[in-house]
N, C-alpha and C positions, 0 to 999 in steps of 0.2 A: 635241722629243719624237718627231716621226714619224721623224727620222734613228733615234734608240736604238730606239724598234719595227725599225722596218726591221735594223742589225743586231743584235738580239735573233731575228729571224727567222732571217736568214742564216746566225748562229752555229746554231742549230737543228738549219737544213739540212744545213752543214756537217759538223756532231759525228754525222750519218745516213752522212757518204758514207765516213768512218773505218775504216780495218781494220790490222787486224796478223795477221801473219804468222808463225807459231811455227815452228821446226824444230831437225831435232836440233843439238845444241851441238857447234861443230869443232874437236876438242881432241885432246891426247894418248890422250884416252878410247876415241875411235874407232879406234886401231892396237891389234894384237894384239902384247904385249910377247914377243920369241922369247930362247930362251936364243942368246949369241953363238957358243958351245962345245957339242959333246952332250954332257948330262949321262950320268954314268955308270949302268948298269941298279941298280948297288947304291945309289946317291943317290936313287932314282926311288919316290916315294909311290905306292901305288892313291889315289884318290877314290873315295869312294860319294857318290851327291850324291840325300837321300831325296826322295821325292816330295813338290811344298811342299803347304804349307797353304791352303788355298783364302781363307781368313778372311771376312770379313761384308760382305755388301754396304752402303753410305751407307745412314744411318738416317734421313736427310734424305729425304722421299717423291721430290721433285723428281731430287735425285742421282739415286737409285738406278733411275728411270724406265729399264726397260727392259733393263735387267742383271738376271742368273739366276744361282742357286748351279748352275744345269744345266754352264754356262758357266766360273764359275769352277771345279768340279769337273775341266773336262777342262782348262782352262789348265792348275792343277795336276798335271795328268801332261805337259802339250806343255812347259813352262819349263822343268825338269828336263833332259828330253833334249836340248834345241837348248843350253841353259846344259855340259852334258856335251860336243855338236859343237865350242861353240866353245874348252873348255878345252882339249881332246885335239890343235887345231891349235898351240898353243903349244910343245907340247916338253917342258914341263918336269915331265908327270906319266906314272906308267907306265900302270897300266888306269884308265880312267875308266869310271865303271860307275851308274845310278840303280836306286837301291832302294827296298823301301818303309821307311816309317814306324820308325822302334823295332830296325832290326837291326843283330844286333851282329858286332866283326869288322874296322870302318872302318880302317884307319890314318891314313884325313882323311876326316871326313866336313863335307858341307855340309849347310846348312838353309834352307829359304825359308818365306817367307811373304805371301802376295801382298797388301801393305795397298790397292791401287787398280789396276784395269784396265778400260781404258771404250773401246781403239782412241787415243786423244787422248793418255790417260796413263798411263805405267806407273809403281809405287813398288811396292819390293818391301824388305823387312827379309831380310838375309841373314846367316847366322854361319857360322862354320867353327871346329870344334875336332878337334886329333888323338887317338888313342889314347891319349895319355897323360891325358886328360880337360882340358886345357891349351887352355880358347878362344883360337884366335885372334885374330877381329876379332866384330865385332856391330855391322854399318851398315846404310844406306838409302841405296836406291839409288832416283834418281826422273828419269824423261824426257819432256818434252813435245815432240808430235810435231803437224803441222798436218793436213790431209786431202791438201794440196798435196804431201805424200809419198809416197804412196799414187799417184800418177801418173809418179813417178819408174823406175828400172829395174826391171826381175822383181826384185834381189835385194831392193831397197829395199822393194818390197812385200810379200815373202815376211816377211821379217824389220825392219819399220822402226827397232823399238829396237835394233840390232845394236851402237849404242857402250855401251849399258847393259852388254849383255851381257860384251863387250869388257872394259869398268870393272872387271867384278867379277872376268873373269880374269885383269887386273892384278895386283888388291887380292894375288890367292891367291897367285901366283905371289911376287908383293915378299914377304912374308911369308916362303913356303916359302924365297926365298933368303936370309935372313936365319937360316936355323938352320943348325946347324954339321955338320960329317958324324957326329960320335956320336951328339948329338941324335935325328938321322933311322933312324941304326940303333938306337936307344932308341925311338923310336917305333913303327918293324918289328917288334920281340922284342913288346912291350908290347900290340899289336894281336893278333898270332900267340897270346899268352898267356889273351888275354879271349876270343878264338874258343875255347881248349883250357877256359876256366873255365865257357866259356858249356856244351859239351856237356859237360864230366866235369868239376863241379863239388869232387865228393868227391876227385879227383887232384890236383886243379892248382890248387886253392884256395890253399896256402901255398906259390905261386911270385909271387904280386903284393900288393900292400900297396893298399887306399884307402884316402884321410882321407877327413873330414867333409864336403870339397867335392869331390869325385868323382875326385879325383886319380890316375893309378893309379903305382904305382912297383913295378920290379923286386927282390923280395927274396930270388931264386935261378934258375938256368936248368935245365931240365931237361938230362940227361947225352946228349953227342951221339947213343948208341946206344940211348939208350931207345926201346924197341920200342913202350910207349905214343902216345909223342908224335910217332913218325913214323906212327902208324894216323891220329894227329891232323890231322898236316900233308897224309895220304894223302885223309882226307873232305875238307878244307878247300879242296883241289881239285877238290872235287868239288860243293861249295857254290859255287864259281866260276862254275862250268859252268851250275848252277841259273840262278846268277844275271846268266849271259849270256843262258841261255835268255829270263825275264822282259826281259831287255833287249830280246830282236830282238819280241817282245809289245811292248813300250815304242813300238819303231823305228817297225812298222806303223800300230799308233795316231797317231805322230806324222805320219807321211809323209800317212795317211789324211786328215788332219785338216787339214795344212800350208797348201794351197789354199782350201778351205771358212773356215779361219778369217782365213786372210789377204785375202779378200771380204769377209769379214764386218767387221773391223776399217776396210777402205775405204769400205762402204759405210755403217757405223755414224758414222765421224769424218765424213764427209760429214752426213749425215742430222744429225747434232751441230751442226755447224758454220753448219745453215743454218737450226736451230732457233734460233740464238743469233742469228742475222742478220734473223730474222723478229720477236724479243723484243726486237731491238736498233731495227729500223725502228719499229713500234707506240709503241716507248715516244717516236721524233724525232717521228711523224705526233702524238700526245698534245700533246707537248710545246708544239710548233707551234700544234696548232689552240687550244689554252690562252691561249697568248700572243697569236694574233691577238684573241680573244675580250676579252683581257685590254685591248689596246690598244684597242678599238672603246670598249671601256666608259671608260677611261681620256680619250678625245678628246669623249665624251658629257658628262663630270662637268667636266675640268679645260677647255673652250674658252668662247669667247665666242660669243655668237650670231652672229654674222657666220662665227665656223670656224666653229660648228656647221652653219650651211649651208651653205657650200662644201665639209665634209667628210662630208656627208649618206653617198653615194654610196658612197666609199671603208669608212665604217663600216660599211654594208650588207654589202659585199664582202668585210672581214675578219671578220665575226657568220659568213655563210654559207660562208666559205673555212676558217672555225675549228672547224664545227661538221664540216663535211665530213672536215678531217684525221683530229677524233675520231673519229668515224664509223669513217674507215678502218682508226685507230688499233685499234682494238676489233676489226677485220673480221680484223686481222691477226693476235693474240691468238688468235682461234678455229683458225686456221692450224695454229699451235705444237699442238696437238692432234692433226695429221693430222700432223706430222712424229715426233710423238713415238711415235705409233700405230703406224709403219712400222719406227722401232726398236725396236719389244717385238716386233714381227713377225719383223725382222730376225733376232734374239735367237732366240725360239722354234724359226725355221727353221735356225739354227745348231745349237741343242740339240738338234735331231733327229737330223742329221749326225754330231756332234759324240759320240752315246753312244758308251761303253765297248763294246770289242770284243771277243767271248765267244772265250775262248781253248781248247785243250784242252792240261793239262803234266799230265805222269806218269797219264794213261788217265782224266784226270777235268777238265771242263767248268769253267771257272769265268769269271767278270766282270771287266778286270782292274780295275775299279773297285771299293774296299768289300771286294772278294774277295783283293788281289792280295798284299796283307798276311796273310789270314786263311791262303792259299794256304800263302803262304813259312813263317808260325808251322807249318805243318804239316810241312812239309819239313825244319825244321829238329828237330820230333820225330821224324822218319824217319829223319835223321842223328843221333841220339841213341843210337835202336834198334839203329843198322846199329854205333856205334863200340860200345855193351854187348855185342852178337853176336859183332862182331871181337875183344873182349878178356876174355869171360868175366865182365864183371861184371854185377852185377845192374842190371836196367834199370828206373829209379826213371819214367820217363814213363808217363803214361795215358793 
């Protein structure tokens, strides 16, 4: 009986001194696929890739300790641009470019949506569908990273999910080479065409067909020298520009942000890591002082009087060594309060950092958070006015 205490204890101690080690997964995910040939400039897609979703934090009180929509607001604009850095080194798209929310125009557009972000984990839901309203994929994308990463090179810590990233410019790319060259020219015309639908709806209405499911299909092209459509393709240029403009706003924001959040992600999976080490010891010290307590009573009830006094001493020793563990076990519990205290802190002093950067485009002030959408929907009334101005017809905007 005193052997199985004894290791009943041991195992204990043991299952206290336990760790594992998380890091990213070493796979093909982590290399950037390049094209082996340059694609031709006529093969070559824009991407818009919109600003994602922020989505909800854990409903769980415990999860969600310490994470902010402050937080995931600005990841939502930083994912987009660094997910834009890493496709633009592959080769196989022409402008890559992030916009907001709802604009139309994309020849590829992407979508995200952030389902988990904590420094430890990232899972994001990502689609991508073309111009011709034709999804391409709809997955999730999910990375667990250790804190021991975060000690690794500057790039490792700038960016530690960088195979995630990686993964999904695979995904695009396999895909993209999987369409045929008309295809992609079918996709160019069809993009060109919803940009002309979107500002001069009453012209170019019966040049595209959609069904039921958002499809769009070419049902005649405008005539080379149509003077309409080159005023069209003349703003559309200029809608470009706009929306480089918002990009170098994008850029700043991220560059701003880059350092601050990549401390914060260190010093939050740290702060994680050792919260789960503090919950993890209390519950070995519990455990332990249970089982010696358990064992003292156990050599009380089942010995004979003869063990019972030669084991007087030792019972003494496991009652006061078991009560003691508890004791600690509980000291250590109050702990997990003060680590968890330091990531909302964390968090906080990140959201400060972290806010939207007041920008000024076309002589006017705006946020580009909330704002940067509200901004562009106005721009793209501006380009309404200017293509009725340039063509005489009547300007149906308010």
């Amino acid at each position: 009986m005193l052997r199985s205490i004894t290791l009943l204890i041991a195992a204990a101690f043991i299952a206290g001194c336990a760790s594992t080690d998380l890091r990213p997964a070493k796979d093909g995910s982590a290399t950037l696929d390049r094209p082996v040939t340059e694609i031709p400039d006529a093969q070559l897609l824009d991407v818009w890739i919109e600003l994602f979703d922020p989505g909800q934090l854990p409903g769980d009180e415990k999860e969600a300790a310490g994470l902010s929509m402050d937080i995931r607001e600005a990841e939502a604009r930083f994912m987009p641009v660094h997910l834009r850095d890493t496709m633009e080194k592959t080769g196989y798209w022409a402008a890559v470019r992030v916009v907001p929310q709802g604009t139309e125009g994309a020849e590829m557009l992407v979508r995200g949506v952030i389902l988990s972000s904590n420094g430890q984990v990232l899972d994001l839901e990502v689609s991508a569908l073309d111009a011709t309203g034709k999804q391409w994929f709809r997955s999730r994308y999910k990375a667990n990273v250790s804190s021991a990463i975060y000690h690794g090179t500057s790039a490792q810590i700038r960016e530690a999910f960088q195979p995630l990233y990686n993964t999904i410019a695979n995904d695009l790319a396999r895909y993209r080479n999987g369409l045929s060259a008309a295809e992609i020219t079918n996709i160019r015309r069809v993009a060109e065409l919803r940009f002309a639908m979107d500002l001069a709806p009453d012209a170019f209405n019966g040049h595209l067909a959609v069904d039921d499911k958002g499809n769009y299909a070419v049902t005649r092209l405008p005539a080379a020298d149509d003077p309409m459509y080159g005023r069209i393709q003349a703003i559309r240029e200029r809608d470009f520009m706009l929306i480089d403009t918002l990009n170098g706003h994008f850029d700043n924001f991220y560059h701003q942000m880059e350092d601050p959040y990549a401390e914060w992600r260190k010093a939050r999976s740290e702060e994680a890591e050792a919260l789960r080490e503090i919950k993890r010891e209390a519950t070995t010290r519990k455990v332990v002082g249970f089982a010696a307590i358990a064992g003292a009573i156990a050599l009380e009830v089942l010995s004979n009087g003869n063990t019972r006094a030669s084991t007087g001493t030792l019972r003494d020793v496991m009652v006061l060594g078991g009560a003691y563990a508890i004791k600690t076990g509980f000291d250590k519990d109050s702990e997990t309060a003060i680590h968890r205290d330091a990531i909302e802190e964390l968090d906080a002093s990140f959201s400060a950092e972290a806010k939207p950067l007041v920008v000024e485009v076309e002589g006017e002030t705006h946020e580009l958070t909330g704002s940067a959408e509200a901004q562009y929907a106005q721009w793209r009334a501006l380009l309404r006015r200017i293509y009725a101005s340039e063509t005489g017809l009547v300007d149906t905007v308010d």
